[in-house]
py3Dmol code that shows the C-alpha trace and the ligand (Angstrom):
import py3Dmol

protein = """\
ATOM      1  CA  UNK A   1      81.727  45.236  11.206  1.00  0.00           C
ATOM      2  CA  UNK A   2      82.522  43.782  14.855  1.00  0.00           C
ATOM      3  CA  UNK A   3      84.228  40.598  14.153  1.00  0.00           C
ATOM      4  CA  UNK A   4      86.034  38.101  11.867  1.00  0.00           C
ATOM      5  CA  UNK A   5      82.672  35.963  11.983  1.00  0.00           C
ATOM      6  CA  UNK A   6      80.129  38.533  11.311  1.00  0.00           C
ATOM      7  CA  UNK A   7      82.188  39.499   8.168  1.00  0.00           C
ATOM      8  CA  UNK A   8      82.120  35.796   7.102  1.00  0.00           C
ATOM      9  CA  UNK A   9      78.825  35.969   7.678  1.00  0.00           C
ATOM     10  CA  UNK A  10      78.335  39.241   5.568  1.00  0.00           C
ATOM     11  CA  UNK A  11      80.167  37.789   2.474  1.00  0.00           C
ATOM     12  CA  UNK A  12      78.438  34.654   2.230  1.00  0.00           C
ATOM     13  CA  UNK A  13      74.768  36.014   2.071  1.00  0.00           C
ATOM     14  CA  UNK A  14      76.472  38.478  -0.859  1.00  0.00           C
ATOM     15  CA  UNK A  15      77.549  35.061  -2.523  1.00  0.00           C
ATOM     16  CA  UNK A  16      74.172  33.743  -2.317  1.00  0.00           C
ATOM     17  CA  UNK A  17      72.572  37.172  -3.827  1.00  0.00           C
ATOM     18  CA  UNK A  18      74.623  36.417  -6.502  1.00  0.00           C
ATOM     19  CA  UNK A  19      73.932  33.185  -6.999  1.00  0.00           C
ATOM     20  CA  UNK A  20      69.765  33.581  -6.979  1.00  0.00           C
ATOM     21  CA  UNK A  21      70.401  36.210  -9.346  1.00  0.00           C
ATOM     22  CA  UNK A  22      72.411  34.349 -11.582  1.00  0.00           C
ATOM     23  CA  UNK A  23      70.029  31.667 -12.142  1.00  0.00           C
ATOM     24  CA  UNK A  24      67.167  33.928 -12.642  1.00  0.00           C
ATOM     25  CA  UNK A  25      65.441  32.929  -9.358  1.00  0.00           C
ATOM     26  CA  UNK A  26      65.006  37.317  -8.752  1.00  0.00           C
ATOM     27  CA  UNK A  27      64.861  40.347 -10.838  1.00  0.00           C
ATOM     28  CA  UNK A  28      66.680  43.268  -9.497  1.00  0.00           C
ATOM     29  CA  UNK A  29      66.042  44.131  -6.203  1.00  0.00           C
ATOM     30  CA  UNK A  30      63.784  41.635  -5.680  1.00  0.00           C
ATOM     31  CA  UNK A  31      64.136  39.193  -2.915  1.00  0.00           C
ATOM     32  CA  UNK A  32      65.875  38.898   0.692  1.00  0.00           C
ATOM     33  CA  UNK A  33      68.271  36.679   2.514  1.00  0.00           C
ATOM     34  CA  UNK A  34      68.706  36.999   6.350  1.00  0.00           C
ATOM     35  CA  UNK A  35      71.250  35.263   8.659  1.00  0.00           C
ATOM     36  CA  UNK A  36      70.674  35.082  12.528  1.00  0.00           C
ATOM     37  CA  UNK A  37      74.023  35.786  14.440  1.00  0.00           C
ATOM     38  CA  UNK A  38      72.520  35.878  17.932  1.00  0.00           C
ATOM     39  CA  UNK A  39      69.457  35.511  19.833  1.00  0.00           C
ATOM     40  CA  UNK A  40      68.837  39.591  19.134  1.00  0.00           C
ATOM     41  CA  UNK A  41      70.596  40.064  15.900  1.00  0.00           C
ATOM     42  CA  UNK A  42      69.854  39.384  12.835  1.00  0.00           C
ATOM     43  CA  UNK A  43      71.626  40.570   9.404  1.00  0.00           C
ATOM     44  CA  UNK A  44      69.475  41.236   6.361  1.00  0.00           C
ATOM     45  CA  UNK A  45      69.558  42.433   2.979  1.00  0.00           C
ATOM     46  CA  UNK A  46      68.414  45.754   2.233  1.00  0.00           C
ATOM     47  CA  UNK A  47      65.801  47.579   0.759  1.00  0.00           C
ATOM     48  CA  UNK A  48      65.535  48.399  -3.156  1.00  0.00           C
ATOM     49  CA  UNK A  49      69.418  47.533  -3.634  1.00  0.00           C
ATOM     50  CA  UNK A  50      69.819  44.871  -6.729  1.00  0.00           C
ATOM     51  CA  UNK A  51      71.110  41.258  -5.339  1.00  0.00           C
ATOM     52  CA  UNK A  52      73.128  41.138  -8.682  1.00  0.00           C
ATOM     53  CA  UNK A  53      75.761  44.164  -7.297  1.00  0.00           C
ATOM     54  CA  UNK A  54      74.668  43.721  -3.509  1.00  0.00           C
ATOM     55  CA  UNK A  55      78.104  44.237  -1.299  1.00  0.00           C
ATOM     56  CA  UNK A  56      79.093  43.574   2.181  1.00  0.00           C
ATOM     57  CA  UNK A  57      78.703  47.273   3.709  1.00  0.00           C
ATOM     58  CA  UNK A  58      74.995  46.941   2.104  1.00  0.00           C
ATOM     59  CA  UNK A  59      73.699  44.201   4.583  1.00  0.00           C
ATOM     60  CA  UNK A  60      71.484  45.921   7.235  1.00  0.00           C
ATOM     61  CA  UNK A  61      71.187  44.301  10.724  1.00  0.00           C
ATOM     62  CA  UNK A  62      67.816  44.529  12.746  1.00  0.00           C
ATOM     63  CA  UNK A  63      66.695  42.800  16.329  1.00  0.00           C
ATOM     64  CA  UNK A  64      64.215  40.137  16.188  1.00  0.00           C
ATOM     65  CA  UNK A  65      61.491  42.487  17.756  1.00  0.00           C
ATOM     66  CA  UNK A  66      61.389  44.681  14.198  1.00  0.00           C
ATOM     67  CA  UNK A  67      64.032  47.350  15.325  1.00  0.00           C
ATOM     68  CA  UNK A  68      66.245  48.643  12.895  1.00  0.00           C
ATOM     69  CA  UNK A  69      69.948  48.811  14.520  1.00  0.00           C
ATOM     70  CA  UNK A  70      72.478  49.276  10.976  1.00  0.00           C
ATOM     71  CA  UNK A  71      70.553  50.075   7.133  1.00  0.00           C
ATOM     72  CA  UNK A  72      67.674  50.506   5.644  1.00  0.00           C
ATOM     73  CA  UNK A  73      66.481  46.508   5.818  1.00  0.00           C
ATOM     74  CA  UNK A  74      64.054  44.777   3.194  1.00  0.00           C
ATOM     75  CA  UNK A  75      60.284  45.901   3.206  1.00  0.00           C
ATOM     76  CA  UNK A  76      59.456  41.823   3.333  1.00  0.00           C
ATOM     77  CA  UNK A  77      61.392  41.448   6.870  1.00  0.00           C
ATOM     78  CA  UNK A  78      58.305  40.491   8.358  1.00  0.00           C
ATOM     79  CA  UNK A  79      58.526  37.036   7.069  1.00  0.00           C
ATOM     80  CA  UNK A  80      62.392  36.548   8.232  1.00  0.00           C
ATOM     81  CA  UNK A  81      60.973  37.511  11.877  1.00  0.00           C
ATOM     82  CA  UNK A  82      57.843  35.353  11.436  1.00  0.00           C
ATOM     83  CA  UNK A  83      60.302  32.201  10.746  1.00  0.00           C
ATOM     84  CA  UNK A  84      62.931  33.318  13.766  1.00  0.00           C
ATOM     85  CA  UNK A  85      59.922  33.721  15.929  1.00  0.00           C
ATOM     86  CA  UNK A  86      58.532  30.607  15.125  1.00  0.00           C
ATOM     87  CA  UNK A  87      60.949  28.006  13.943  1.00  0.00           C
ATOM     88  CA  UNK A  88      63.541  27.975  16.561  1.00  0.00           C
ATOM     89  CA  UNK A  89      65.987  25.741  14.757  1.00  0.00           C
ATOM     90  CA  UNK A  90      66.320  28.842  11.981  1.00  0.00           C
ATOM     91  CA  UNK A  91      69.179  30.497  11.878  1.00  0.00           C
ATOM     92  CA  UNK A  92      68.978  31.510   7.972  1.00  0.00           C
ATOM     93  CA  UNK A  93      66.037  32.519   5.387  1.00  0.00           C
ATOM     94  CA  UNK A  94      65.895  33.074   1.717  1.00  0.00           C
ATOM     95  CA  UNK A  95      63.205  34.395   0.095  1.00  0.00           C
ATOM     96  CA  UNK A  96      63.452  34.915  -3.717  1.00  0.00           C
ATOM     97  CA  UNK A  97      61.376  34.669  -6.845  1.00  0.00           C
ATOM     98  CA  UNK A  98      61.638  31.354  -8.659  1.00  0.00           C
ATOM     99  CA  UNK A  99      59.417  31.427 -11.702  1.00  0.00           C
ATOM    100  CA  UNK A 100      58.230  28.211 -12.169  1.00  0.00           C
ATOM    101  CA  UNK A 101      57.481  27.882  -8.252  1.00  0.00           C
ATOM    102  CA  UNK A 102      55.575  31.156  -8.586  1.00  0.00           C
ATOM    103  CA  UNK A 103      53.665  29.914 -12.100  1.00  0.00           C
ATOM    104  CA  UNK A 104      51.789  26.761 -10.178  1.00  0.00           C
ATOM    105  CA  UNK A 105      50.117  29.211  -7.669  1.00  0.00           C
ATOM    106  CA  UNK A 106      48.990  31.378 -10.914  1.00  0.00           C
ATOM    107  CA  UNK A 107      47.950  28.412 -12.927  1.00  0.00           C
ATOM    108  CA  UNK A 108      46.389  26.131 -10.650  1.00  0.00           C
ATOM    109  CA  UNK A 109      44.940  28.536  -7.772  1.00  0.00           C
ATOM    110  CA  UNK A 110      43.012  25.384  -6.076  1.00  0.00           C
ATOM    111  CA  UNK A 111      45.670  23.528  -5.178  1.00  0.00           C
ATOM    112  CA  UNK A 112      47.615  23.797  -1.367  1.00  0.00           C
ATOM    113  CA  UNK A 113      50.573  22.311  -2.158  1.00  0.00           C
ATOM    114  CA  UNK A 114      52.996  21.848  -4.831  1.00  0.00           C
ATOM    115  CA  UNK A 115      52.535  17.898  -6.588  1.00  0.00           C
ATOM    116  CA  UNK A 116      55.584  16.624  -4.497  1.00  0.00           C
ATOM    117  CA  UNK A 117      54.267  12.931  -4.636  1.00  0.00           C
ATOM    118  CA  UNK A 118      55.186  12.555  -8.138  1.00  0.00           C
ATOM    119  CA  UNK A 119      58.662  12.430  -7.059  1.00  0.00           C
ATOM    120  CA  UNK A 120      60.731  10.622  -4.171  1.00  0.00           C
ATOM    121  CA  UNK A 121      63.519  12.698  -3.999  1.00  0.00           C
ATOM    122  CA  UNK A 122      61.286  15.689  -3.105  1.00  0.00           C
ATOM    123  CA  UNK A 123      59.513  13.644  -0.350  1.00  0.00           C
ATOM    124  CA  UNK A 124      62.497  12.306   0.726  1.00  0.00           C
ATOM    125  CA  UNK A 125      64.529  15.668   0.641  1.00  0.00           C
ATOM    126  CA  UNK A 126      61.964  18.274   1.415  1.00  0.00           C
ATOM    127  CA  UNK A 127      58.653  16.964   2.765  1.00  0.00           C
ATOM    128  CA  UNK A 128      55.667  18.696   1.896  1.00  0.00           C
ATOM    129  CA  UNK A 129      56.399  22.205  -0.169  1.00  0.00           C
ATOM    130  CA  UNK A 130      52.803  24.243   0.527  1.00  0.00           C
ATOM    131  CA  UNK A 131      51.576  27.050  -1.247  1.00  0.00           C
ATOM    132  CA  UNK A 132      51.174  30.127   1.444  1.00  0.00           C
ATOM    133  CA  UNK A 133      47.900  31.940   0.660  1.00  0.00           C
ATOM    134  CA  UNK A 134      48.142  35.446  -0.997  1.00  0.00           C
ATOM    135  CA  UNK A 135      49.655  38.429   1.102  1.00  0.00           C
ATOM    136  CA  UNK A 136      50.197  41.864   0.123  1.00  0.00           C
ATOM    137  CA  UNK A 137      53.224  43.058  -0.372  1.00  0.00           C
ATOM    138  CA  UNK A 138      54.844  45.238   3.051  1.00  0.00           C
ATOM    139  CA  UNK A 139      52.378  44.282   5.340  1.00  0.00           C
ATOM    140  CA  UNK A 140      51.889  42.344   8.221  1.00  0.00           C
ATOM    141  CA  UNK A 141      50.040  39.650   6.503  1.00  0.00           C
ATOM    142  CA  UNK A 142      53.111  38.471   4.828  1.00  0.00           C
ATOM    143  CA  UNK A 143      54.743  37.227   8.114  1.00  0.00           C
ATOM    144  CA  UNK A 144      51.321  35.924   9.924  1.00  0.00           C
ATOM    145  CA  UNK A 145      50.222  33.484   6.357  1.00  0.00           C
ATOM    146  CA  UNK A 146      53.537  31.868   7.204  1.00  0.00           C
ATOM    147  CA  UNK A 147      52.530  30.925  10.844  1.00  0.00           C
ATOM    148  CA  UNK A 148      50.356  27.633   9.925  1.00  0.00           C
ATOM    149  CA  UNK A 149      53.153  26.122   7.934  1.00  0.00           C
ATOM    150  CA  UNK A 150      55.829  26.764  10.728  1.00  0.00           C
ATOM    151  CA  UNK A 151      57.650  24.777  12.690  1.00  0.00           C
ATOM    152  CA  UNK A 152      56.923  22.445  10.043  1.00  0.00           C
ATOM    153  CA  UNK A 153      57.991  23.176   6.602  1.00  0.00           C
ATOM    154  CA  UNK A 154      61.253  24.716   5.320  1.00  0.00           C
ATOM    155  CA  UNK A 155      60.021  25.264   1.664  1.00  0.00           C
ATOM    156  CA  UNK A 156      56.800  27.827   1.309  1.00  0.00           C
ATOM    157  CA  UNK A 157      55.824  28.548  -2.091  1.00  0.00           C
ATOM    158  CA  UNK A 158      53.902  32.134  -1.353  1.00  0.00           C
ATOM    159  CA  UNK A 159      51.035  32.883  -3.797  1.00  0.00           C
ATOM    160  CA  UNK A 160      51.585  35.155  -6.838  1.00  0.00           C
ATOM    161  CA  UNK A 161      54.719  36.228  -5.303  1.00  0.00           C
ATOM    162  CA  UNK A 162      57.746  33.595  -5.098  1.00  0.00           C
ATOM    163  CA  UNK A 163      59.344  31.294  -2.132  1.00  0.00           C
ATOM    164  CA  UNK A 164      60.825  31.406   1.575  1.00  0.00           C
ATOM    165  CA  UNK A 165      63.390  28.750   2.939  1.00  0.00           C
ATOM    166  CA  UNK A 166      64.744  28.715   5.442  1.00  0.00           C
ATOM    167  CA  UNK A 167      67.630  26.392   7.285  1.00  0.00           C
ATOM    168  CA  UNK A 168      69.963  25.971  10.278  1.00  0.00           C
ATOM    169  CA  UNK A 169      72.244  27.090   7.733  1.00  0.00           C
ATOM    170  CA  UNK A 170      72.431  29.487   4.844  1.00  0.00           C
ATOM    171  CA  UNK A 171      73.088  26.832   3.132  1.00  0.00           C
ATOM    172  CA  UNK A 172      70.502  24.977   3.696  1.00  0.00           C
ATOM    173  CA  UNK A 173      68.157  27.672   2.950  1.00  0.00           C
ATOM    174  CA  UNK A 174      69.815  28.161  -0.428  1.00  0.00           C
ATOM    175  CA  UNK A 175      69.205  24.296  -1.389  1.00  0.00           C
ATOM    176  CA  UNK A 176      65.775  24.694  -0.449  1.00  0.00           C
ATOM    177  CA  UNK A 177      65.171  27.476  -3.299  1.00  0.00           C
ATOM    178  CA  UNK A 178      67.288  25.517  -5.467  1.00  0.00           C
ATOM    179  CA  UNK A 179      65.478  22.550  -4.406  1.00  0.00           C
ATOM    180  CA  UNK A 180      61.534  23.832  -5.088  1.00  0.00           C
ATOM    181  CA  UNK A 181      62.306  25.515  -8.509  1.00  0.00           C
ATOM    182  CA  UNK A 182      64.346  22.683  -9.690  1.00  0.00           C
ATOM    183  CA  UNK A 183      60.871  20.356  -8.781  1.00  0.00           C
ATOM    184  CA  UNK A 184      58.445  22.990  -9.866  1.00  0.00           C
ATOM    185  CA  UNK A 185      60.122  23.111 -13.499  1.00  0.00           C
ATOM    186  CA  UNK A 186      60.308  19.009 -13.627  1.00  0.00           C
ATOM    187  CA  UNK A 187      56.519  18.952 -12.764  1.00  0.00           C
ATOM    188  CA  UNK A 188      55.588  21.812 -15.169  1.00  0.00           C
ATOM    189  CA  UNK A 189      57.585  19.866 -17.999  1.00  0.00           C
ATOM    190  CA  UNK A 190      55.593  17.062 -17.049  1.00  0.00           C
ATOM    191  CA  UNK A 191      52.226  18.815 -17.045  1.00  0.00           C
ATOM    192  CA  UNK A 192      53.225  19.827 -20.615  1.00  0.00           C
ATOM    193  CA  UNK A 193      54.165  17.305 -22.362  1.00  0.00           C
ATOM    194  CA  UNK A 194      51.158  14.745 -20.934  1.00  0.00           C
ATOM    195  CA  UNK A 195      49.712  15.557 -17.319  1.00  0.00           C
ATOM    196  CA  UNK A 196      50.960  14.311 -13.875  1.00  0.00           C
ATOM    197  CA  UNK A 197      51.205  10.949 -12.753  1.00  0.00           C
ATOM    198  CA  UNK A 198      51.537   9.852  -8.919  1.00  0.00           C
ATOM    199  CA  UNK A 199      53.662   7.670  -7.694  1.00  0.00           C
ATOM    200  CA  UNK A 200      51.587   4.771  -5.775  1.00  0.00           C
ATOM    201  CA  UNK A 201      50.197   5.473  -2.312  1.00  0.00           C
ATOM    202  CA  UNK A 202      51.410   3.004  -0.949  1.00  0.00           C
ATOM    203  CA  UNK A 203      54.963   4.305  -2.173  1.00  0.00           C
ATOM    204  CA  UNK A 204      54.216   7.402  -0.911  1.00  0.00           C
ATOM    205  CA  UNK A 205      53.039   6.414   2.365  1.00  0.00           C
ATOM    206  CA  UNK A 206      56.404   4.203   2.906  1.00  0.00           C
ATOM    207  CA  UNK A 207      58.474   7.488   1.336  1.00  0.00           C
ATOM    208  CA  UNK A 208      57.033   9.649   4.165  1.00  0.00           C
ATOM    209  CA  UNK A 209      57.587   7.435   6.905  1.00  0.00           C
ATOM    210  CA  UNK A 210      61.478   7.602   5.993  1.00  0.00           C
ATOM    211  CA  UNK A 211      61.062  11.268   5.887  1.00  0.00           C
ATOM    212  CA  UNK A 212      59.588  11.411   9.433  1.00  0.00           C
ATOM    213  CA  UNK A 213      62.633   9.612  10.581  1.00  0.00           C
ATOM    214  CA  UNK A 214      64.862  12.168   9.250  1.00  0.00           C
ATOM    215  CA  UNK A 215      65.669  15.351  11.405  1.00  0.00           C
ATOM    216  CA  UNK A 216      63.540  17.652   9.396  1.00  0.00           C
ATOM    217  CA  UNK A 217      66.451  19.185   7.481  1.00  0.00           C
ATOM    218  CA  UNK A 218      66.070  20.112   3.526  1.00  0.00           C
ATOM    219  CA  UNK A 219      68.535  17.539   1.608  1.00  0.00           C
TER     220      UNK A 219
END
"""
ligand_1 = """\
1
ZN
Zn 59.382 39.074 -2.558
"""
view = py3Dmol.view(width=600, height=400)
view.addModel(protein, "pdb")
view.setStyle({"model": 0}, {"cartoon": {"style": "trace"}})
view.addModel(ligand_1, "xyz")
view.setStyle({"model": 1}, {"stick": {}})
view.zoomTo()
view.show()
């Protein structure tokens, strides 16, 4: 561990491991959180080690070219390198398994994006939350389905599998999980108990011309 920073930097993404775990947003060793310290490095979680016990000596650190300098880093990496790569404002991603983001892409395969304009805050805070196509797990596929949706959006809700945020903080990237399951239950309620209803267009249309005045962060 080279500096005071770095281990700052180390104990927060344990905190937020944690914290998806504890609200049932990832089962065992599911999901990944990555932090990017420099232009070239790039701490990550590792592979196959449950985010409910992760510790600091755990957290793996890889370059943004795929090498592996410090672990043995998470099998989905190719995602965290497909945002660095792409979004240059990124300097954190967190990918974990919300269930109720995860259900819509089961139950309602058709649709490209989650039903966001039944609800200001989520234009106003988020933007559009698409639903990346299908990618099998390990492969390359899983960072190049992201490329469409990037600079763009911060919240990806990836087919039969769970989401990615990411941030210019972790802590952005955390409220954009918390964010996209917290919307994807409300609308599922809703579904429920009597079927979605929109909010005008017109509404809409003004709500996303405040968003576009915003600086693209996730509220
Ligand atoms: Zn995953």
């Amino acid at each position: 561990m080279s500096s005071l920073s770095e281990r700052m930097a180390r104990e927060t993404i344990v905190e937020i491991a944690r914290r998806l775990h504890a609200r049932g947003w990832l089962a065992a060793a599911d999901g990944n959180i990555s932090l990017r310290l420099s232009a070239d490095n790039i701490l990550i979680t590792p592979s196959g080690v449950h985010k409910g016990f992760i510790t600091v000596d755990e957290i793996c650190r890889i370059t943004i070219d795929n090498g592996v300098i410090e672990g043995k880093p998470s099998t989905e990496r190719l995602m965290h390198l497909a945002v660095y790569k792409n979004a240059p404002k990124a300097v954190a991603v967190v990918h974990a398994h919300p269930p109720a983001a995860t259900a819509w892409t089961i139950a309602c395969p058709e649709m490209s994006e989650l039903p966001a304009d039944c609800l200001s805050e989520v234009i106003l805070a988020a933007g559009r939350i698409p639903f990346v196509p299908y990618a099998q797990p390990g492969t390359q596929q899983m960072g190049d389905h992201l490329l469409p949706f990037l600079p763009d959006c911060r919240l990806l809700i990836l087919a039969r599998h769970g989401a990615l945020a990411w941030g210019e903080s972790l802590s952005e990237a955390y409220n954009g999980i918390e964010r996209l399951e917290h919307a994807s239950v409300t609308l599922a309620h809703a579904k429920m108990i009597g079927g979605l209803t929109r909010l005008p267009a017109d509404e809409v249309t003004r709500l996303r011309a405040m968003r576009a005045k915003m600086d693209g962060r996730t509220l």
